[in-house]
N, C-alpha and C positions, 0 to 999 in steps of 0.2 A: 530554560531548563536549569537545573544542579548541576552543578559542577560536579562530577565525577571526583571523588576523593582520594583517588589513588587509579594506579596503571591498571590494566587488566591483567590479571596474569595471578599464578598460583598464590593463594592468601599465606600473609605468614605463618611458618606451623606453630602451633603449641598443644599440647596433647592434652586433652579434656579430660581422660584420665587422671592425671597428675592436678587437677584445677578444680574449681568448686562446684564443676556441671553436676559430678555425682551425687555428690550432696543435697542440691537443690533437687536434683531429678527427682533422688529418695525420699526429697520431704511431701513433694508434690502425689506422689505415691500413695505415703502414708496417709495425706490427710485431705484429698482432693479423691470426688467421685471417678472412676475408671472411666470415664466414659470414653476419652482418648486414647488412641496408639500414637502420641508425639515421634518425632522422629529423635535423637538423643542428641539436642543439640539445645541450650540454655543461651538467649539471647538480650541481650544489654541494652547496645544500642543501636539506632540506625541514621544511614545520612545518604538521601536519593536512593540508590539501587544496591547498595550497599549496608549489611548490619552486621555487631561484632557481636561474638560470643561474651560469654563471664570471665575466661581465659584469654580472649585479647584475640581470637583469630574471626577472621576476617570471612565473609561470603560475601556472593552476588544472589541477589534475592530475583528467582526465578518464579515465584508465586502470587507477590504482593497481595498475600491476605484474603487470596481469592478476589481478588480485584477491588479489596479498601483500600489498598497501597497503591492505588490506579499513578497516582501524584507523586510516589515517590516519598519517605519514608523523614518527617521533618521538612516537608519543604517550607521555608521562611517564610515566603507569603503566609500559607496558611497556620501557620504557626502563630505568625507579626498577626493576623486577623484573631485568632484564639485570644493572645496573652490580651490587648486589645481590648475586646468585646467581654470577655471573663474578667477585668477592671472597673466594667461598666455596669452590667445587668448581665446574669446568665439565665437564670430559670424564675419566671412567672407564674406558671401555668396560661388554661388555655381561660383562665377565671377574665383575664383580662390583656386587652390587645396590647403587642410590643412594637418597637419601632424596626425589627428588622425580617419580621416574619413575612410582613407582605409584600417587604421587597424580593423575598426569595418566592415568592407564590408566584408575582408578578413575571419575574424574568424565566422559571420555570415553565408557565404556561406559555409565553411566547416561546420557546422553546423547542416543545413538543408541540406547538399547535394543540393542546387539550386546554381550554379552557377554564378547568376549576382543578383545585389542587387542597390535597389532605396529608398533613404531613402525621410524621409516625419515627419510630426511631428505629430499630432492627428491620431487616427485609419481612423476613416472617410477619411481624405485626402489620406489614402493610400489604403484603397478598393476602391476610385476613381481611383487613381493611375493604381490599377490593371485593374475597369473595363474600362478605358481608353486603356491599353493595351492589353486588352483583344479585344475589337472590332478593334484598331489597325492592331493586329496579321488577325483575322477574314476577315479583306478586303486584305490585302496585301500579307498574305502566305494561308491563307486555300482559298481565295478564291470570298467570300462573294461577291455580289458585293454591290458598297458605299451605306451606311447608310442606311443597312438593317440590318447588323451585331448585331443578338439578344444574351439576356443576362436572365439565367436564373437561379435565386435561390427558396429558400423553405418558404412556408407559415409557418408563426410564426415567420421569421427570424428577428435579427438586427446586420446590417451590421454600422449603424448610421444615420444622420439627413440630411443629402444634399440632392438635390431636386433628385437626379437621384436614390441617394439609396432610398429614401424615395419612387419614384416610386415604388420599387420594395418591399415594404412594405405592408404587409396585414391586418396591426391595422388602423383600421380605423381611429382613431386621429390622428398617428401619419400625416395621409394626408390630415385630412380636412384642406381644403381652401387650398393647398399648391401647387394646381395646376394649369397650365396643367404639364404634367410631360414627360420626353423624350419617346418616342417609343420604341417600341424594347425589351420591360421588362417586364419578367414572371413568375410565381412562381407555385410549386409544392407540394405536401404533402413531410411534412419531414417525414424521413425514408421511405417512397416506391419505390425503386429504378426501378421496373416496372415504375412508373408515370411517371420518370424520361424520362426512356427511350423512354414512349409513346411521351411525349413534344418535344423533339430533332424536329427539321427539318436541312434543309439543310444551312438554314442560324444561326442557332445557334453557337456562338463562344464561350460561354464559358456557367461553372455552378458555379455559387458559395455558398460554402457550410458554415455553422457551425459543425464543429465535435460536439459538442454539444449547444444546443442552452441554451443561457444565459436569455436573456431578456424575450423570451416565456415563461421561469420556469425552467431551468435548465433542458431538454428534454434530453434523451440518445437514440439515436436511434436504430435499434434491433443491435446487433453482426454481424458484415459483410456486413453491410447496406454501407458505406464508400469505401470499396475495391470492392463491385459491382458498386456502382458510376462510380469508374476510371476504372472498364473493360470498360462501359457502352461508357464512355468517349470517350477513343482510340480509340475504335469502331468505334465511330462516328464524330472522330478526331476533338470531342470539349476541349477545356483546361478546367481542373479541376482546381479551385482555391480555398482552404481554410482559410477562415478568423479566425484565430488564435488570433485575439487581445485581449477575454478575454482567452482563454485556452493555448493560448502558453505559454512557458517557465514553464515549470514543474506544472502547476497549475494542472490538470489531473493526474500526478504520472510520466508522460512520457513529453520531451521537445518538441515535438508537441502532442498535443491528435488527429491527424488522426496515429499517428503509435500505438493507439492502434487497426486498423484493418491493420497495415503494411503496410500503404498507402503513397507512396510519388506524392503528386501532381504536378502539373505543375505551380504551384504559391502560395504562403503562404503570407498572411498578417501578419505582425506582430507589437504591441503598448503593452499600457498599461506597462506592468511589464518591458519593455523595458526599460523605463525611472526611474528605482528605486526609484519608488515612489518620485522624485522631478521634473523632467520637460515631458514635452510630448516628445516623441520619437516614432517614428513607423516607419517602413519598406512594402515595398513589393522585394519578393526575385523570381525568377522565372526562368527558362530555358534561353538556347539562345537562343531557336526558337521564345521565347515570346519577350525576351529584345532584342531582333536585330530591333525590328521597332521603336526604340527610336533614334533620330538624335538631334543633338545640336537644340535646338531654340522647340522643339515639344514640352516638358515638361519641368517643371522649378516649385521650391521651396524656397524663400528666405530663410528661416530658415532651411532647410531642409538639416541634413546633416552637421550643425555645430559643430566645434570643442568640445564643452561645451557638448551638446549630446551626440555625442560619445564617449568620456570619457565616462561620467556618465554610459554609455551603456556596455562600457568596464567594468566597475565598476562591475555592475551590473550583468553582464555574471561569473564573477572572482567568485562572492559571492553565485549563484546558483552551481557551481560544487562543490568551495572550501568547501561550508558547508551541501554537499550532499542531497539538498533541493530538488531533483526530488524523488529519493526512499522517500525520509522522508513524502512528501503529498501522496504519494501511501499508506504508511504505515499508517501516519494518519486517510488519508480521509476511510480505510478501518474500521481502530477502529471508527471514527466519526457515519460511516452511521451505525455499528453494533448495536451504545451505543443508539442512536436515533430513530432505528427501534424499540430499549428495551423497549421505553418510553410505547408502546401501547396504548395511547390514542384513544377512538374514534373521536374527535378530529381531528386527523393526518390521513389524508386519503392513503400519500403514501411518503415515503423516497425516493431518487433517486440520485445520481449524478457518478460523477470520482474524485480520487483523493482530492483535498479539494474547490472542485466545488460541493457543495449540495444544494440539493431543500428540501424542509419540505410542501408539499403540505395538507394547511388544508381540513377540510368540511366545504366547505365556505357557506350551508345552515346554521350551527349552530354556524363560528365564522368566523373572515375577518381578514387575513393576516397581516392587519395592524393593529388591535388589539393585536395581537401576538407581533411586531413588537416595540408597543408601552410599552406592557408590560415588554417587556427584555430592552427597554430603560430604565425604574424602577430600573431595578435591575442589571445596570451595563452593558450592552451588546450592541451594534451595529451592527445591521442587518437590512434589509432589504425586504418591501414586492415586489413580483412583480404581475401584473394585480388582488393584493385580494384575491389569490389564493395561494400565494407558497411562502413561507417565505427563504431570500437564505442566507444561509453560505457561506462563503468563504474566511476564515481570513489570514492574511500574513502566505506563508508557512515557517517563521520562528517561529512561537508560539509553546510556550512548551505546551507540553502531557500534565501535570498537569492544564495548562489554560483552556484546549481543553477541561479535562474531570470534572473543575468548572463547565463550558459555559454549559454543556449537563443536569447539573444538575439544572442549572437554568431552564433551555427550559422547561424539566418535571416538574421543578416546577412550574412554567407559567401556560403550560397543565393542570394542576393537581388543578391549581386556578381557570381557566377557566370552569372545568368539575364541580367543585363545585356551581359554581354561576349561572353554566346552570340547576344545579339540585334543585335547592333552591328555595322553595315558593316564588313567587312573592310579 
């Protein structure tokens, strides 16, 4: 693991006011699509768990990028693998074979136990990737006939922003105006795997799942919910697909989070932490039965699958086993939710996660997630609210214990400000 770069404890002040945050923030404003609500903090650089402002003050990175920063923010290895491989050959195309693609294919499928693998760069491109393969396999080997081949995931889900996932999205922002949207896409209650089963028809090709849902709040669904899926599945000779791009690679405790119901699916997305925390990298990995309907000229990724990536990915996989970063987030995330459940605020309506994937669900009658959110910005911290509701942890599963059990001591303290000013004459 990184060395930790300093003690745990309140970051030095310097007021971002007085420094070039405003500045940049305003430039960013001006001439950058709104699409973001950032939080008001300008950041430079970062080293393991740790990143500084433009103004020199200091955080503990409780996000990691939604889990790109899986590794930890510069880590050397994967760094020493970059500068490296970016001296050597970065980008080819897929015109012609490189020398580190199929080492990354190779050690991925032994991996996941999935046999053939399609690499890709953002997550988005690669759960297309899959649901492209998915209605593929559906006309051609189960049956279907053309362009009826449906697709069906779970309400609250996020798979990401493309017109077709965004179909199959149930925030209703996330679609106004963005349609019309492809046919064929439908969604279920997460966790009921009854509901599931009820939905199926005969044109159904595939389900695709979150082992836990990230963007809805960090959702866990009951025990065994996952391994009835894929009975449900077989049954009904639909492909099960897991989108792993925030919970794969050890973020869960385990290097998929569908084995923590024993489940091997029929297709795995994988990003994020793929690309250690420096470039986008993603995969979908899947059966032959799935990957045999793929022919030269069908699908294609100019970047997808370059040299520079795989390395990096290489890198990246080396530093997850060598520094036994899958037990260590089990380990953690178990002390995490224990020290945070302690907190007892009324407040905190409910703790939840896997691993060092957690949610902090406030009482969003008496305070808003982004209050919370803004308040541990104060005091050193980076985190994140999502829908107002659920405040997420989830920091590179390289951070030391002693950072972890700082961070926890802030959150209560937060709480413990919040419950005072709620109780205070007006």
């Amino acid at each position: 693991m990184q060395s930790a770069s300093r003690t745990p404890g309140l970051p030095a002040s310097s007021t971002s006011a007085q420094g070039r945050s405003p500045v940049l923030i305003a430039r960013e404003q001006a001439h950058g699509a709104h699409n973001y609500a950032p939080l008001p903090v300008v950041l430079a650089r970062g080293e393991g768990a740790w990143v500084t402002d433009v103004d020199g003050k200091r955080y503990l990175d409780l996000m990691s990028a939604y889990s790109a920063v899986s590794f930890g923010h510069a880590h050397p290895r994967i760094v020493g693998a970059l500068v490296q491989q970016a001296q050597r050959l970065a980008v080819t195309s897929r015109a012609y074979y490189n020398d580190r693609l199929p080492l990354l294919m190779e050690r991925l499928t032994r991996l996941t136990g999935l046999p053939r693998m399609l690499p890709a760069n953002g997550g988005a491109e690669a759960v297309e990737t899959a649901l492209k393969a998915a209605r593929k396999w559906g006309h051609e080997v189960k049956g279907i006939p053309e362009g009826r081949a449906g697709i069906l995931a779970c309400e609250g889900n996020f798979h990401g922003r493309t017109i077709a996932i965004t179909g199959l999205s149930t925030e209703p922002q996330y679609r106004d105006g963005f349609g019309p949207f492809p046919p064929g896409l439908a969604t279920v209650p997460y966790g009921d795997a009854a509901a599931l089963e009820r939905a199926i028809t005969p044109d159904t090709a595939a389900f695709l799942v979150e082992p836990v849902q990230g963007e809805a709040g960090i959702v866990v669904p009951p025990d065994g919910y996952l391994a009835e899926c894929a009975r449900i599945c077989r049954r009904h000779r639909v492909l099960l697909i897991c989108d792993e791009v925030q919970t794969g690679l050890g973020r869960t405790g385990y290097l998929l989070a569908s084995e923590h119901d024993g489940v091997k699916p029929d297709g795995v997305v994988l990003g994020k932490a793929l690309g250690g925390g420096l470039l986008p990298v993603s995969a979908f990995l899947a059966t032959d039965d799935v990957m045999q309907v793929f022919r030269p000229g069908d699908h294609g990724s100019t970047f997808g699958g370059n040299p520079l990536a795989a390395a990096v990915a290489m890198a990246a996989l080396d530093v997850l086993f060598d520094e036994r970063l899958i037990p260590r987030a089990r380990s953690l995330g178990e002390m995490l939710q224990r020290r945070l459940r302690a907190i007892g605020s009324p407040l905190i309506a409910d703790v939840r996660g896997r691993g060092l994937l957690v949610g902090i669900e406030v009482d969003a009658g008496r305070v808003s997630a982004r209050e919370v959110v803004e308040r541990l910005l104060a005091r050193g911290i980076l985190s994140k609210e999502t829908h107002g509701t659920v405040v997420r942890i989830a920091p590179p599963l390289t951070i030391e214990e002693s950072a972890l059990e700082w961070a926890v001591g802030e959150i209560a303290a937060t709480f413990a400000a919040l419950e005072a000013e709620a109780m205070a004459p007006a």
